[in-house]
C-alpha positions in Angstrom: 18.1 13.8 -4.2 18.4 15.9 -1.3 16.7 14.3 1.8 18.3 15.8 5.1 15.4 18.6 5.8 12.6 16.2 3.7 12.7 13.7 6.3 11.2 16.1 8.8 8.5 17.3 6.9 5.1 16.1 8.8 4.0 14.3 5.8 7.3 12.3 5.5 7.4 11.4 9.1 3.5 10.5 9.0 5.0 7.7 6.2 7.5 6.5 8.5 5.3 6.4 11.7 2.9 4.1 9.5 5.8 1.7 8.7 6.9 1.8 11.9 3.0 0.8 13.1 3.5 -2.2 11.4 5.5 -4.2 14.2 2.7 -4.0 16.6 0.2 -5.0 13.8 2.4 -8.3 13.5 3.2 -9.0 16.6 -0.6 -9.0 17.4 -2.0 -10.7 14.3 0.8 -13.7 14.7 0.4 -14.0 18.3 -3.2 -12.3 19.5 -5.5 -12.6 16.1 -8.3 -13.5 18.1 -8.5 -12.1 21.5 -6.8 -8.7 20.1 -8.7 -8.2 16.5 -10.5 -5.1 17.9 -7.1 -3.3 18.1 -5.9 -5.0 14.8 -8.5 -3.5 13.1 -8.1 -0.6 14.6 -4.1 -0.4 14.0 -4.5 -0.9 10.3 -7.4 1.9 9.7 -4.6 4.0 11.5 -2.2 2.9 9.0 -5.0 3.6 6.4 -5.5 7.1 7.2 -2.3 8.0 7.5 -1.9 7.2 3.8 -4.7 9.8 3.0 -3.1 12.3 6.0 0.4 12.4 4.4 -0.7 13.0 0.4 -3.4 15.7 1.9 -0.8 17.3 4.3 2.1 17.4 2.0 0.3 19.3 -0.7 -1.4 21.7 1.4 1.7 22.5 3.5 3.4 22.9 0.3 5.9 19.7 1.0 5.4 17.5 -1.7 9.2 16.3 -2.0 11.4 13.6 -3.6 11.5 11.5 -0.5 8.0 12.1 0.1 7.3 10.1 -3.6 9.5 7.9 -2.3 8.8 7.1 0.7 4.8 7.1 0.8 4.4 4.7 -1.7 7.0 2.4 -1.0 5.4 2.2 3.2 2.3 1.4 1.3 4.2 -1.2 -0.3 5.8 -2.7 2.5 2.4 -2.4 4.6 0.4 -4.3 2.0 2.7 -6.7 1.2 4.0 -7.6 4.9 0.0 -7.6 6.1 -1.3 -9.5 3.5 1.9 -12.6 4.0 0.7 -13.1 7.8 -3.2 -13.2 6.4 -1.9 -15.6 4.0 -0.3 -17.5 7.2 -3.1 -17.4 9.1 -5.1 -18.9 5.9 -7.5 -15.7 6.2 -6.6 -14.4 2.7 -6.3 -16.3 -0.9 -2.9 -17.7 -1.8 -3.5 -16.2 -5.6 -4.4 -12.8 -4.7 -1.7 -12.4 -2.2 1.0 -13.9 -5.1 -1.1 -11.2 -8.0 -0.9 -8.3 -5.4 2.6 -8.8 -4.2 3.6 -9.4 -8.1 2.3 -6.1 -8.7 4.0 -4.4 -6.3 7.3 -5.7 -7.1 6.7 -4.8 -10.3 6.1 -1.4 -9.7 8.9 -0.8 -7.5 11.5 -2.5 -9.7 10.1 0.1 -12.8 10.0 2.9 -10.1 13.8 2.3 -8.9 14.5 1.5 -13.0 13.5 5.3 -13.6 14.4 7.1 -11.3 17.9 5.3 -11.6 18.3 6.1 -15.4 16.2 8.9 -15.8 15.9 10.5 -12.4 11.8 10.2 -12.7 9.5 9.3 -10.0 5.9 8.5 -11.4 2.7 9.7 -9.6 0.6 6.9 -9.2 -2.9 6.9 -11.2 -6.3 7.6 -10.0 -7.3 3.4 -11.0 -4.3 2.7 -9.1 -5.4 4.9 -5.7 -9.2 2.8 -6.2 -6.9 -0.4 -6.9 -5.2 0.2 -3.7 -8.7 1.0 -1.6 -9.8 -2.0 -3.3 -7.3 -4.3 -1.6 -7.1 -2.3 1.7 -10.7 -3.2 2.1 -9.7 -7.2 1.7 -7.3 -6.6 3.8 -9.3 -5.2 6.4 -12.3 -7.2 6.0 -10.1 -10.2 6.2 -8.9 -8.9 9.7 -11.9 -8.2 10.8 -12.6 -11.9 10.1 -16.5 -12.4 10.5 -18.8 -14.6 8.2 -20.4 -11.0 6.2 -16.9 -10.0 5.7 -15.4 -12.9 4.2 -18.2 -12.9 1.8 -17.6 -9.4 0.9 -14.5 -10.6 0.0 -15.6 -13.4 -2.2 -17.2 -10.7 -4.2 -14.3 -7.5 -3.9 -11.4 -10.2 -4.8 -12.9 -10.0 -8.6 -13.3 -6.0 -8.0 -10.1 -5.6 -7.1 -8.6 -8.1 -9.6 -10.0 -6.2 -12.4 -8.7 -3.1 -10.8 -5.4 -4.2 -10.2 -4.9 -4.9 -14.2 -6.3 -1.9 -15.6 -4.8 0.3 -13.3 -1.4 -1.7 -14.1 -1.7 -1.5 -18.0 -2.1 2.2 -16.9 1.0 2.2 -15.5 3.5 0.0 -17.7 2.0 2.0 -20.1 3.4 5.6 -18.9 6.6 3.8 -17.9 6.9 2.6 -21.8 6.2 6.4 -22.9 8.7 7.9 -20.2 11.1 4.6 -20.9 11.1 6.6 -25.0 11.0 10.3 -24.2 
């Protein structure tokens, strides 16, 4: 894979300044939740956008590249994951959704790193899987934003996102099963 020049394509770089967003998005929701939520909130719709930004920007500047399939879904890996460990800490987010998203996530990587070791394939991810990932970005964010409407939302979007999360996965193991065959 060749990744000198990829690494400076704005899309790629957009993926790494959204990584790089999360240390001040820690630091402040382990050490200001409260007094600095506003710019929590604020931080991660950044993050959020971003992820929209660098898929929309790297196809219409014709720089859709290998690190680029790398790298953006694996920052919205690391994002999700790392995010929704402090909510956890901070008891602002379930113990089994965290466990069921991070699972997932895992999973995926481990069968994306499994391909494109052995058969030098990166999958796209699905359409379910983009909603599936909206799905938990909104518990994520409605969980930082931390108010009595929002945590009831969530009550309701945990199911949503649940029943998401497994369609949008059989989706997946199933194309990694047909490319595991070709």
């Amino acid at each position: 894979m060749k990744i000198n020049k990829e690494i400076f394509y704005i899309a790629n770089i957009i993926s790494i300044v959204r990584i790089a967003l999360l240390i001040p998005v820690c630091y402040l929701m382990l050490f200001d939740f409260e007094s600095e939520n506003t710019l929590i909130i604020i931080l991660v719709l950044c993050m959020y956008f971003s992820d929209l930004l660098d898929g929309y920007l790297a196809r219409k500047l014709n720089q859709v590249s290998e690190f680029g399939k790398i790298i953006d879904p694996l920052a919205d890996k690391i994002s999700v994951i790392v995010i929704s460990l402090i909510l956890l800490y901070l008891g602002k987010i379930s113990l089994w959704f965290v466990l069921i998203v991070v699972l997932r996530d895992l999973l995926i990587l481990g069968f994306g790193i499994y391909l494109d070791k052995k058969k030098d394939i990166r999958l796209m991810s699905n359409y379910p899987g983009k909603i599936a990932v909206f799905s938990i970005g909104l518990i994520i964010l409605f969980a930082v934003i931390n108010s009595p409407v929002s945590l009831k939302i969530n009550e309701y979007l945990y199911f949503v996102s649940l029943a998401l999360i497994f369609y949008s996965s059989f989706l997946y193991f199933k194309r990694f099963n047909e490319t595991v065959g070709q």
